[in-house]
N, C-alpha and C positions, 0 to 999 in steps of 0.2 A: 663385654663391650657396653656403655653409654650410648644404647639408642637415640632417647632425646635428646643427647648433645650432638650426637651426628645429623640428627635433623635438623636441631637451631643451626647450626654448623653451616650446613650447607644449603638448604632450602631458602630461597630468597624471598622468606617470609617473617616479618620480628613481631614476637611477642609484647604483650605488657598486663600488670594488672592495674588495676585504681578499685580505690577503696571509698565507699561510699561514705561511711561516716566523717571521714574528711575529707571527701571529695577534692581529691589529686591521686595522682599516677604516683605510683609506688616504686614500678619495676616495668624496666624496659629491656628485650634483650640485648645486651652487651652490642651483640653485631650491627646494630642499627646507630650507635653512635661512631664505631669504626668506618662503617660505609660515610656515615653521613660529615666526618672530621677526617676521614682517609691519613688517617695518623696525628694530624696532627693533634689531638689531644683525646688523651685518652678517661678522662675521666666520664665514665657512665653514670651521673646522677638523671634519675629518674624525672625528677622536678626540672629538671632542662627539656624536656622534650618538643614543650609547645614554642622554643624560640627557634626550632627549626622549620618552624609553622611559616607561611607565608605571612605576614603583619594583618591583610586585611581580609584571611580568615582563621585568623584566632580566636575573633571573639563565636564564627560558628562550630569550632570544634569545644569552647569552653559549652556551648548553648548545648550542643550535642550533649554532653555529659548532663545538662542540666536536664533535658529532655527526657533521661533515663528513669524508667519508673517501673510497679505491678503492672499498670494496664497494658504495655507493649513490653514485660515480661522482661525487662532489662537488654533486651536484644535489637541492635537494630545498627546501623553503617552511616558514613558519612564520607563523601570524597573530598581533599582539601590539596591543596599547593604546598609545595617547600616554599622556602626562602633560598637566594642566591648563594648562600653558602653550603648548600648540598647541591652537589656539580653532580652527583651521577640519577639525580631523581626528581622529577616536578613536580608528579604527583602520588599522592599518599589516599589507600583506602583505608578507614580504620573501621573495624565490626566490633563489636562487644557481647560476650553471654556470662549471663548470671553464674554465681559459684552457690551451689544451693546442699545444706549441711543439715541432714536430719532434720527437714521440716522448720527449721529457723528460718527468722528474717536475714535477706539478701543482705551480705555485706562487703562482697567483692566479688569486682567483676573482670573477666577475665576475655582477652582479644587477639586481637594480629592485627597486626599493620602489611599491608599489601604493596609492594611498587608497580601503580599501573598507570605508570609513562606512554609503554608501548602502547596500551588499549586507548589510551585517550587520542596517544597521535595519530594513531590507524583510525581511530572516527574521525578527527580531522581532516583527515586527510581524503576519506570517504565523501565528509559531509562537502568540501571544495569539490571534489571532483563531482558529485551531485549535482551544486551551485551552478559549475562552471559547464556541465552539459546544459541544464535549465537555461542558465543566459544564451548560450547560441542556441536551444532551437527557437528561447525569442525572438534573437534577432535574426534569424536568419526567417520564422516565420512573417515577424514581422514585418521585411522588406522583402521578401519574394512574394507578400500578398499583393501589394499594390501593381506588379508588373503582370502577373497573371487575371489579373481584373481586368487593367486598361487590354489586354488581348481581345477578351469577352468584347467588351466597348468600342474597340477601333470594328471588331469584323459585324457588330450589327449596322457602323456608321456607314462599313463599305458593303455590306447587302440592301442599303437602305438606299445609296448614292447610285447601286448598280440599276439598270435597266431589266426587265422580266428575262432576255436573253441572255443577258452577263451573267444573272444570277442562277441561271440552268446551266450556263457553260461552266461556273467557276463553282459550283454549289459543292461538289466533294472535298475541294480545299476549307470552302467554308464552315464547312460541315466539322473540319479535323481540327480548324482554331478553335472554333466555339467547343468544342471538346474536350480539347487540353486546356481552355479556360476553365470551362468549369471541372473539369476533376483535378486540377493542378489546387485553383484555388479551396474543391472542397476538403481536399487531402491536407490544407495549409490548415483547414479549419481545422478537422481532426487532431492534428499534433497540436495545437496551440491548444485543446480542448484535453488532451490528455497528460498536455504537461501543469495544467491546472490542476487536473484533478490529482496528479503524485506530489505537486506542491502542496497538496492540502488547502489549496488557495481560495476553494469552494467550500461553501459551507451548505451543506445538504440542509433544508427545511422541511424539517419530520413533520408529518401528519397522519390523523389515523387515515387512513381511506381503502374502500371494498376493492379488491384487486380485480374481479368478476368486470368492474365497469373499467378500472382502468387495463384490461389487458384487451376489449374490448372497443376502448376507444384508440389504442393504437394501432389495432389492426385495422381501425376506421382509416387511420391517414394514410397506409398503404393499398386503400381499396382500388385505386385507377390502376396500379403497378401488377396487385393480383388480378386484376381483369385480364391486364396486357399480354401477362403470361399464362391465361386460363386457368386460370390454380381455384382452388374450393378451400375454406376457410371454416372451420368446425368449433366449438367450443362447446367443451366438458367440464359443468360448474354445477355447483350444488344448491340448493333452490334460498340457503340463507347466504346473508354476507361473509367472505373470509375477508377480514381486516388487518392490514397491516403500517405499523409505522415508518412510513418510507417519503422522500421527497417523491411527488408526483411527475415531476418533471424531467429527473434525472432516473427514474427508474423507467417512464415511456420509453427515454432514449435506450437506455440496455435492452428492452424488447424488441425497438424499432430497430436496431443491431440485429438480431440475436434472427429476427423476422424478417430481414432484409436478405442474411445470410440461405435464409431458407428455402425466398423466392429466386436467388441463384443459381441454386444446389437440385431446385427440382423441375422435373422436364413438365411441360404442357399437360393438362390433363390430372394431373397428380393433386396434392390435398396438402393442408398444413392444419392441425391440429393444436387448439392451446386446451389445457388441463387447469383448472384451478381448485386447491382444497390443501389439506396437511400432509404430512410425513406419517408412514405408518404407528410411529411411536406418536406421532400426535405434538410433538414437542415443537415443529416447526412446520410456518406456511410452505406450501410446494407450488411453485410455478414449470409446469414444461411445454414445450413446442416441440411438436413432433411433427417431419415432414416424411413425405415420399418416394423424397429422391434418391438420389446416386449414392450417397454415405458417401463416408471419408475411408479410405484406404488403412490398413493397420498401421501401418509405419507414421502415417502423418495423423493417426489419430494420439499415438502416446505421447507426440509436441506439441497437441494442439493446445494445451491449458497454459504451456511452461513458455511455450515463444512461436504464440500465434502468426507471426510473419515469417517464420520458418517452414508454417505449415500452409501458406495461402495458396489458393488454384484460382486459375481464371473461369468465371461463371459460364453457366451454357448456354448462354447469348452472347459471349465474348467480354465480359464484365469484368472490368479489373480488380485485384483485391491486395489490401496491402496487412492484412490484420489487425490495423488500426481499431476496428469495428469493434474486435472481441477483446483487443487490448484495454478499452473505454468499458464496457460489458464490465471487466473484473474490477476496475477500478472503479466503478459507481458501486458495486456488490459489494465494495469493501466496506467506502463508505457506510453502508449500511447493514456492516456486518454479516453481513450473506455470503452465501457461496455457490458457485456454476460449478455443475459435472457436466459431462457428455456421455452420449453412449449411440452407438454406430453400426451399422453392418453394409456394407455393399450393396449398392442395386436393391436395398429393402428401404434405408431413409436413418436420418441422424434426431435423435433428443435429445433436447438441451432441457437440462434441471436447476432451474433457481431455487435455493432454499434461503429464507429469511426468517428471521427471529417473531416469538407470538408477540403483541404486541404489549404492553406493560400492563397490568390487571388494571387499575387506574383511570385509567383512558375507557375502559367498558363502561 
């Protein structure tokens, strides 16, 4: 049996070579003119190849070839369009590797041609359905903010228009609008804030800066909150600077997340811990918070990274939670190339582990 012909045969993959000294395509496999003239003509000349090309990118698969050289070893791809005359293919990958003959110089190169129609349409149709979620949670964030607001506004007009009586008699209603104003509208924030950041819409501004002072001044702005709830605030840092290059602003908020979650999650009396220094290998910064509370349960600890709002509980003052927080958390880490673990036990208290990259030798 003819193994390679049973592969050219039936693998919907076509070969071809091109020859460097006269740069043009030599040999095309057979199948590829069949598919692409579905009979009707059958002649396979090789020098026909590029009129199957879409018109206006022939001249980058001509460049492609031109681009072939030693330094990138003769190897390298390029995706391109048919033309309308091939009905069952749009688009064409084509790779190329060198034919290398006892140490001589390269003189043909040898490839496939790929049909990836299917992979292109499936990103298509990926990347729309992407778009098409992004546009509604705009619009729909951004016209349920403005009616959630005027909430907030109408119920200060009517505590303000009330008498000291009204407003003792009617003060638990009062109490539920203002409420759902604001956590309706802060949740509006959130999503409009996280669908920026998977849009890549943000553009993180790196700087070097001592993590020591910024994990420090975040836990500043949470200080009336951890009063509220008696909590003790620790911090384990090393007597020089750990630096790292991170937006200042968007990485406070993943802590202000990460530290908001903590003051949740832990009863009165309890501690929250931040750690600042390296990875044992030394290779990256380590950020962790360690609290004293409740931990997370097994079951809802191994979804907690993969679909945060599958794993949300309501806090132990009655606090609502939607994931949102942690959702924001990974998606600013990404930006900056970093990554969050957890680690958890019941009734003993949950760690949250940032790791971030050293920062560029340059910058020291």
């Amino acid at each position: 049996m003819n193994y390679p012909e049973i592969i050219a045969a039936n693998v919907p993959i076509f070969f071809f070579v091109y020859e460097l000294p006269s740069q043009r395509i030599v040999y095309v496999s057979e199948k590829f003119f069949e598919m692409a003239e579905k009979g009707r003509n059958s002649d396979s000349d090789a020098s026909r190849f590029h009129q199957y090309i879409h018109p206006e990118d022939q001249p980058r698969l001509e460049q492609f070839f031109r681009d072939l050289h030693e330094e990138n070893n003769y190897i390298s791809r390029v995706e391109l369009r048919t033309n309308e005359t091939v009905e069952q293919i749009d688009w064409l990958e084509v790779k190329t590797y060198p034919v290398e003959e006892n140490g001589e110089e390269v003189r043909l190169l040898v490839g496939h041609i790929t049909d990836i129609t299917e992979r292109k349409n499936r990103l298509r149709m990926l990347k729309e359905s992407a778009n098409s979620k992004d546009n509604i949670i705009n619009i729909l964030t951004h016209d349920l903010r403005a009616p959630f607001h005027q909430i907030q506004i109408i119920t200060d007009l009517l505590r303000k228009e009330m008498s000291p009586e009204e407003q003792q008699k009617h003060k638990r209603y009062l109490d539920v609008l203002l409420t759902i104003g604001k956590q309706s509208d802060g949740l509006i924030q959130r999503l409009m804030h996280l669908s920026r950041l998977q849009e890549r819409s943000l553009h993180p501004e790196m700087r070097l800066h001592d993590m020591r002072q910024l994990v420090r001044e975040t836990s500043l702005q949470f200080d009336a909150l951890l009063q509220r709830h008696a909590l003790e605030v620790h911090f384990e840092q090393p007597d020089f600077a750990v630096e790292a290059e991170v937006d200042q602003v968007l990485l406070r908020q993943a802590l202000g997340n990460l530290l908001n979650n903590a003051i949740k999650y832990t009863p009165e009396g309890g501690s929250i811990t931040f750690t600042t220094g390296y990875t044992k290998a030394h290779d990256h910064i380590e950020l962790r918070l360690r609290d004293t509370g409740i931990g997370i349960p097994e079951e809802k600890l191994q979804q907690l990274l993969k679909n945060p709002s599958a794993a949300k509980r309501t806090g132990l003052k009655g606090e609502k939670s939607t994931g949102l927080g942690l959702l924001i958390c990974q998606q600013i880490l990404q930006l900056h190339r970093g990554q969050l673990a957890v680690e958890s036990q019941q009734e003993k208290g949950t760690t949250f582990i940032i790791t971030l990259p050293m920062p560029n030798p340059q910058h020291n």
